[in-house]
N, C-alpha and C positions, 0 to 999 in steps of 0.2 A: 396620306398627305405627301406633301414634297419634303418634308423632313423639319427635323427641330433645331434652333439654336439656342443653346440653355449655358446660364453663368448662373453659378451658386455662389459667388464671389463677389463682393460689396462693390469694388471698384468694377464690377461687370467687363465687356467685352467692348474692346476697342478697334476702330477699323482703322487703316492708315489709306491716305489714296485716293483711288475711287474705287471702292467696292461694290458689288449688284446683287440684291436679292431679288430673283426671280421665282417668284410665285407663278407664273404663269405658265411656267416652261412646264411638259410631262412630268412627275406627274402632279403636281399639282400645289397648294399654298404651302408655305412657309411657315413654319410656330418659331414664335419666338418668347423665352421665358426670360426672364431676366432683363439686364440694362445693356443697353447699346449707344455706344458712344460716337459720335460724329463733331472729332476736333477741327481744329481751325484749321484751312486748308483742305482737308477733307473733304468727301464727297460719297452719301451714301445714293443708291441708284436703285428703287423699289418699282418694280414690276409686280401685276398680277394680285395674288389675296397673301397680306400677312395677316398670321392670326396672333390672338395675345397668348397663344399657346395651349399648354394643359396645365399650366400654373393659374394664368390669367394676372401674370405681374410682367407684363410686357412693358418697357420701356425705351423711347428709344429718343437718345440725351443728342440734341442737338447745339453743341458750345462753340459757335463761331465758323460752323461749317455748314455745307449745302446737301438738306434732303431733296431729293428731286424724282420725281415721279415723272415714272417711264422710260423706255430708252430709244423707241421709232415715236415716229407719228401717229395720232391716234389709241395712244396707251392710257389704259383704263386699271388704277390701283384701288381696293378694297383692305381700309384695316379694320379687319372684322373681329367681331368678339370671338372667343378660345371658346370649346369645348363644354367647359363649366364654365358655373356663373361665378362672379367674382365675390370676395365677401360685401357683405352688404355698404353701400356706398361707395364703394371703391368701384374706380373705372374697369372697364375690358382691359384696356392697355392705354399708357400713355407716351403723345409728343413731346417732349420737352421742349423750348426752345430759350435758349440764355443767352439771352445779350441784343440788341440793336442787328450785328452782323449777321443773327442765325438766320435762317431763310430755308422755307416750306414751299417751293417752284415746282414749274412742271417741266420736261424738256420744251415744250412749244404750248400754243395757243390753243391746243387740240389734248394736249394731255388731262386726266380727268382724274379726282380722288372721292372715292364716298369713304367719309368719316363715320365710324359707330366708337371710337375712341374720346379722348379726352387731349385736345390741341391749346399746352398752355405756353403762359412766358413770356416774351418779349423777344420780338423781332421782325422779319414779316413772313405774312404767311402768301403766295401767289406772286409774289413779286413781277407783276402783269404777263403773268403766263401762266393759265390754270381754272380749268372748272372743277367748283368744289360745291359737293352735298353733305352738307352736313345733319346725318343722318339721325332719327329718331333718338336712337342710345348716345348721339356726340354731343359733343361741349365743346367749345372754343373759349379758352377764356385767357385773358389780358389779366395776368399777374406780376407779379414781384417787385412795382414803381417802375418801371418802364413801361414800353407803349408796344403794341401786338396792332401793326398795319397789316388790314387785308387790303391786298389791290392784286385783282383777279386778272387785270388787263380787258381791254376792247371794252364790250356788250355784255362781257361774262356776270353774271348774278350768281353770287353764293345763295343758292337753295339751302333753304334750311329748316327743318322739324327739329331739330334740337333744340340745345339753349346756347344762345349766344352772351357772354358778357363779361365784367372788368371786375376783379375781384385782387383785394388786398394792394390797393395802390395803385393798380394798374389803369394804365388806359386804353380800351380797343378804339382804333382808329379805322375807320368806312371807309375806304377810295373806293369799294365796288358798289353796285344795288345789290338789295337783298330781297330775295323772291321769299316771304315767312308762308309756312305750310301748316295748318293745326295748329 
């Protein structure tokens, strides 16, 4: 693989900036064990395949800052499940997103994410720039009393085989079509 990023540390690993994980580049995805923080200001920049690691407790805390998939045109991100299976119920790895401000974008209208993760929280996810599948193993869910806007931008339809929905207060809010699969 392209190497591991592991926090044994409650408070996890914080980025400042804009920081880029490139999975794509030689030679190849990313693991990621532990929590990863993405504060306000902030800017993480995911290229290529993260995986939820060899833990499979992949987390990655978006609190008022910008995850954004891809970094050219036409970039294609994969957060795929780790190695092993995770304990029972428990996701591959998880999105956080906390607060109104966090936001799950793409660099352009051409950027793409296949989810097999678990995408919760409040905030918006595509904020009109982003194809997104949400893949067999993913979940999208609208928790904590705020509201989890997808708006995908243009013609874009979130594909989805997963489960999509609104858990513990939450509200998910539709600006995009959704193409349901299975």
């Amino acid at each position: 693989t392209g190497g591991e990023l592991q926090s044994t540390s409650a408070s996890g690993m914080q980025i400042a900036g804009t920081t880029t994980l490139d999975g794509a580049a030689n030679p190849g995805a990313i693991g990621l064990d532990g929590v990863l923080l993405v504060g306000i200001g902030d800017t993480l920049v995911v290229d290529g395949e993260i995986d939820a690691g060899l833990g499979n407790s992949a987390t990655i805390e978006v609190n008022g800052g910008l995850l954004r998939v891809g970094r050219a045109g036409a970039d294609s991100v994969l957060l795929a499940p780790g190695a092993h299976a995770p304990p029972a119920g428990q996701p591959h790895g998880v999105v956080q997103l906390d607060g109104g401000a966090s936001i799950l974008a793409g660099l352009d209208g051409s950027s793409a994410l296949n989810n097999t993760w678990t995408i919760r929280g409040q905030g918006q996810l595509g904020n009109g720039g982003l194809h997104l599948t949400n893949e067999a193993a993913g979940t999208i869910d609208a928790e904590g009393g705020g509201t989890l806007e997808v708006n995908l931008g243009g013609a874009a339809a979130l594909l989805n085989l997963g489960l999509l929905r609104a858990s513990a207060g939450g509200t998910l809010q539709l600006d995009s079509n959704i193409q349901q699969v299975g």
